[in-house]
C-alpha positions in Angstrom: -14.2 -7.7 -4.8 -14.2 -9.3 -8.4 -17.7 -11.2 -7.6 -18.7 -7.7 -7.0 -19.5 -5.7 -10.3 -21.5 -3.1 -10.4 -21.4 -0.8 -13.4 -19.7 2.2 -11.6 -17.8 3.0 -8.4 -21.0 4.2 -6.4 -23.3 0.9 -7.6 -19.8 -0.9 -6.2 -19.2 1.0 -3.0 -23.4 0.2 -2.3 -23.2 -3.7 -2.8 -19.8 -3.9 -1.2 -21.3 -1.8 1.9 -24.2 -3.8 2.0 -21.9 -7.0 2.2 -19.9 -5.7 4.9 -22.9 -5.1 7.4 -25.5 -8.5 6.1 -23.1 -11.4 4.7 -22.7 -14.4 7.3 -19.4 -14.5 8.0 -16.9 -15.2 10.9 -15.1 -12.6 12.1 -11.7 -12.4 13.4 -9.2 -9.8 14.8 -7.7 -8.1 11.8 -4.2 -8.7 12.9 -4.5 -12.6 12.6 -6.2 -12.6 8.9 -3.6 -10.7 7.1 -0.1 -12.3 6.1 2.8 -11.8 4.3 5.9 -10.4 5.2 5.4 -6.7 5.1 2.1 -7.3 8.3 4.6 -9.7 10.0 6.9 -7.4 10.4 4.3 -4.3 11.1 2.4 -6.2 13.8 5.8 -7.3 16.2 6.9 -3.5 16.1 5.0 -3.0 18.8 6.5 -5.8 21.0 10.6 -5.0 19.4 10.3 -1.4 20.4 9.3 -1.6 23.7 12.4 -2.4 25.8 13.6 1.1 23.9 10.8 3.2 25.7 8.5 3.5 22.6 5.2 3.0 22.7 3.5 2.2 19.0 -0.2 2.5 18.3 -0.7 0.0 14.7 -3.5 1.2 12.7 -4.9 -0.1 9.1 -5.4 1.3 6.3 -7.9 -1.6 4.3 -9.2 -1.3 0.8 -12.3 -3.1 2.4 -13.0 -1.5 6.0 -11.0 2.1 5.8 -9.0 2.2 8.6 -9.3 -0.1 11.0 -6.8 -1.4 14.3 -5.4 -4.9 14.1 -7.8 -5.9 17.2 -11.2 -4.8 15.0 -13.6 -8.1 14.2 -13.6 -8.1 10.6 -14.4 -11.1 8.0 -12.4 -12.1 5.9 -12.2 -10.5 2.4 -10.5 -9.5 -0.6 -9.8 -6.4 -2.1 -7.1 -3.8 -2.7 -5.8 -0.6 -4.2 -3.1 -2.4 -6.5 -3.8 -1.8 -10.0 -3.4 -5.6 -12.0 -4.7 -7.6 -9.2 -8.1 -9.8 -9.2 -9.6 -7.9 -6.2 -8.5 -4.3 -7.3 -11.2 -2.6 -6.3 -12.2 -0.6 -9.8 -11.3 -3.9 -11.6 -13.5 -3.9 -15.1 -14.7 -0.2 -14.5 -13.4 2.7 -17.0 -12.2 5.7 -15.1 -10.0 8.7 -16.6 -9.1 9.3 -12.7 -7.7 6.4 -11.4 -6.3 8.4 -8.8 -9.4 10.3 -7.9 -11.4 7.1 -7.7 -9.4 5.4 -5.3 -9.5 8.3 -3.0 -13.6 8.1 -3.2 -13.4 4.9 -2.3 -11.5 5.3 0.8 -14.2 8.0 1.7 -16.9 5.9 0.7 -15.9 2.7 3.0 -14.1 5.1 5.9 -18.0 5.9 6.1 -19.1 2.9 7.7 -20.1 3.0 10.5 -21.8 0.2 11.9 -21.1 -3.1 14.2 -17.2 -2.6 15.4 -16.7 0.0 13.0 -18.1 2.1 15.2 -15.2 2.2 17.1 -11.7 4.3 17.2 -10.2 6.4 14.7 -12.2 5.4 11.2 -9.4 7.5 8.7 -6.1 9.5 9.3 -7.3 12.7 10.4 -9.3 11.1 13.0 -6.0 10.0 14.5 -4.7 13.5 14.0 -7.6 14.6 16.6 -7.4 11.8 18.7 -3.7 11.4 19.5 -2.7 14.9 18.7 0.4 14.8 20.2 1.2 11.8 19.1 3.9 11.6 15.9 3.1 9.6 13.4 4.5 7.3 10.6 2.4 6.8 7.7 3.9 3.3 5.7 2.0 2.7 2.8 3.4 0.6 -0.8 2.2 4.0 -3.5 -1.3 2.8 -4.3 -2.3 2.8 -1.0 -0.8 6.2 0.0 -2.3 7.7 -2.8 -5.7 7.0 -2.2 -5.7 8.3 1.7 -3.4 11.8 -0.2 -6.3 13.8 0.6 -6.2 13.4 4.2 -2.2 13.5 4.4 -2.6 16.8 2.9 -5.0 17.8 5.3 -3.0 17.0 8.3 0.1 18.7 7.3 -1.8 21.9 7.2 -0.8 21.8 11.1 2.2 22.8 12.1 2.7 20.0 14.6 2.1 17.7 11.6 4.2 19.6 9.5 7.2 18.6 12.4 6.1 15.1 13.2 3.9 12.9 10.3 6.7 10.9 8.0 5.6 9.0 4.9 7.5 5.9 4.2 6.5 4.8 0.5 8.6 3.4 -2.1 8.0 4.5 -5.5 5.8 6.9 -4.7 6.8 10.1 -6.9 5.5 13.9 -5.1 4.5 15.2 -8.2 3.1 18.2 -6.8 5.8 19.0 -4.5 3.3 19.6 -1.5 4.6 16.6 1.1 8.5 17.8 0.7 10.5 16.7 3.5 7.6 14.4 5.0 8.3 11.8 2.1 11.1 10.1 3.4 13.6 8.7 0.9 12.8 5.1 0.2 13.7 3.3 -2.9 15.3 -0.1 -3.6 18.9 1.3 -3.0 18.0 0.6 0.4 17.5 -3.0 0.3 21.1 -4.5 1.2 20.7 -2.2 4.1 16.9 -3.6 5.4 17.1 -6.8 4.2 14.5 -9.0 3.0 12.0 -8.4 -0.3 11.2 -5.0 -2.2 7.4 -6.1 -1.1 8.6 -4.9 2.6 11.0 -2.7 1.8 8.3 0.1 3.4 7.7 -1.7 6.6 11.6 -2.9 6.9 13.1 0.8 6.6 10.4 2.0 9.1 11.5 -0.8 11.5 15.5 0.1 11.0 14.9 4.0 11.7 12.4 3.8 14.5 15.0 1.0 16.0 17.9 3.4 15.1 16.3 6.2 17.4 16.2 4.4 20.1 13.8 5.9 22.0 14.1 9.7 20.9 11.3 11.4 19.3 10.4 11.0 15.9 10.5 13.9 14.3 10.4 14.4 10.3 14.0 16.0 10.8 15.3 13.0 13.1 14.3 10.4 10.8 15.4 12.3 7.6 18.6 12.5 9.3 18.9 8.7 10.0 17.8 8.1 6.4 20.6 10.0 5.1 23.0 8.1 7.0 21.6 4.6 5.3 24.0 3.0 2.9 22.6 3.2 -0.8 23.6 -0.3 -2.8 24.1 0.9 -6.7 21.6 -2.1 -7.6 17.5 -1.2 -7.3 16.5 -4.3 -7.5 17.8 -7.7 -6.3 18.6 -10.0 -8.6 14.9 -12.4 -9.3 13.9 -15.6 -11.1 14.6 -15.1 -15.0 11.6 -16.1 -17.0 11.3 -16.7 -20.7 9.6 -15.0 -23.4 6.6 -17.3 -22.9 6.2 -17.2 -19.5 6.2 -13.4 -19.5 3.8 -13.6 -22.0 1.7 -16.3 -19.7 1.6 -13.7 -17.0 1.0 -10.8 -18.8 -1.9 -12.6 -20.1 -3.4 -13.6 -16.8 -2.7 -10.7 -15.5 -4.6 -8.5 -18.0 -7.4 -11.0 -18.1 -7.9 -9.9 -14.5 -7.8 -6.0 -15.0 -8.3 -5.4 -19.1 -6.7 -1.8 -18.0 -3.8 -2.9 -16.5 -0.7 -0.9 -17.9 2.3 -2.4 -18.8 4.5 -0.3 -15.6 1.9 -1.7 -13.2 2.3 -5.4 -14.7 5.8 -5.1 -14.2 5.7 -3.9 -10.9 3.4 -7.2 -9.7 5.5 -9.1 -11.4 8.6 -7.8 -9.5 6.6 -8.2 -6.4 6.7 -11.8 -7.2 10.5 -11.9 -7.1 10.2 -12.7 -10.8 13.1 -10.8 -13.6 12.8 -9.2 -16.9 14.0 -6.0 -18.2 11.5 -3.1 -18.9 12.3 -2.8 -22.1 12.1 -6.4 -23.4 8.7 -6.4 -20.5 7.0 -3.7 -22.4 7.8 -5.2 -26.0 5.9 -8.4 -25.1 3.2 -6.6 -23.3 2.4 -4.8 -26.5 2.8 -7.8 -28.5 0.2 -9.9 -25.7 -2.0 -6.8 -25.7 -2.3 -6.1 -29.4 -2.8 -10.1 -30.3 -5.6 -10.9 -27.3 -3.6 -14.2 -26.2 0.0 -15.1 -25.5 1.4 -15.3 -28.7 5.4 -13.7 -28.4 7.1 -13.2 -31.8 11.3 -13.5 -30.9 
């Protein structure tokens, strides 16, 4: 995505469409080109669940293709929703919307519709009308749930939906109130109970409570039930790799060398992600200091 450019979002979406469909490329099934611990988990669900009687349908949700199913023949790429990172995909373009312009671009690349994207469900509601049945657990880190919001929302206009579509997201904050008891809790209280890093906390709470079912329904009110049930540790966040001032400084400054409108919380955050420490306090003090000089430099 960074080898993109493009002035604005739509000059973006264009070239990056037009990449998609002409560029050379191998393709592969989805499920074997991501990695990482949160899709390792996500992609044996399928297999773990089975002897309880549960039959799970995986589906994508790709900052490159839209939604897509792990078997889809995609090439390889890089982009993403995460604020900070090299690929993000507004990297270098001034919005006042961040949040409105990641839901365009889900639209935008949802779109497509060529080749194998052609095929299946190509965003949430589609699923909605082609399983409707079917409940459904949407596990998403915040980023990523907040650009497909529009299409949640939609959904849980329905009744049925209403009853049986659970969002699994840590740090995502309802700030409008509208997904209530859909939004599961989820925060890093839960780790000692899941196991594993923050960076699949998502995917690790999904597996306890569909696990913990063990073969009943899904329901909103079944899983909220479970959740309540989960032991909260008193620390958020486990205990990472100290760094020094310098090093924090180092990071910060590669890190908004990458995405010049990176904020200090969503530094932090990537950072964390990395299993690295520092306080949010002392964090933001050298981020100001990094940001206001225009190199590394950390005064004591």
């Amino acid at each position: 995505m960074h080898e993109i450019g493009g002035p604005d979002l739509k000059t973006r979406a264009k070239r990056w469409r037009n990449n998609v469909g002409t560029v050379t490329a191998p393709t592969y099934p989805a499920r074997q080109l991501y990695i990482g611990d949160h899709w390792s988990i996500a992609r044996g669900l399928a297999q773990e669940l089975a002897p309880c009687g549960m039959s799970i349908r995986l589906w994508i949700c790709s900052a490159g293709y839209g939604l897509i199913s792990p078997d889809a023949a995609i090439k390889s790429y890089r982009a993403t929703f995460t604020p900070g990172e090299q690929d993000y995909f507004a990297a270098g373009i001034t919005t006042s919307d961040a949040s409105g312009a990641a839901r365009s671009w889900w639209r935008e690349i949802c779109s497509i519709r060529e080749g194998v994207l052609t095929v299946g469900p190509r965003n949430l509601c589609e699923i909605g009308e082609s399983y409707p049945r079917t409940p459904m657990l949407i596990v998403l880190s915040a980023p990523y749930l907040d650009a497909v919001l529009e299409e949640v929302a939609d959904l849980l206009r329905s009744g049925f939906w209403r009853d049986h579509l659970a969002i699994i997201s840590s740090g995502f904050r309802d700030r409008s109130g509208q997904f209530g008891d859909n939004l599961l809790p989820c925060d890093g209280r839960m780790q000692m109970a899941v196991g594993g890093a923050l960076t699949s906390l998502n995917v690790r709470l999904a597996r306890l409570l569909l696990h913990t079912l063990r073969g009943a329904r899904p329901s909103v009110a079944n899983l909220r039930e479970l959740c309540s049930k989960i032991p909260a540790s008193e620390a958020q966040r486990s205990k990472g790799q100290m760094m020094s001032d310098m090093d924090v400084a180092r990071f910060i400054t590669r890190t908004i060398t990458r995405e010049p409108h990176c904020s200090h919380t969503a530094a932090l955050r990537h950072l964390r992600e990395l299993n690295k420490a520092c306080e949010q306090s002392r964090f933001a003090r050298i981020f100001k200091q990094v940001s206001a000089s225009g190199k590394g430099d950390v005064h004591a």
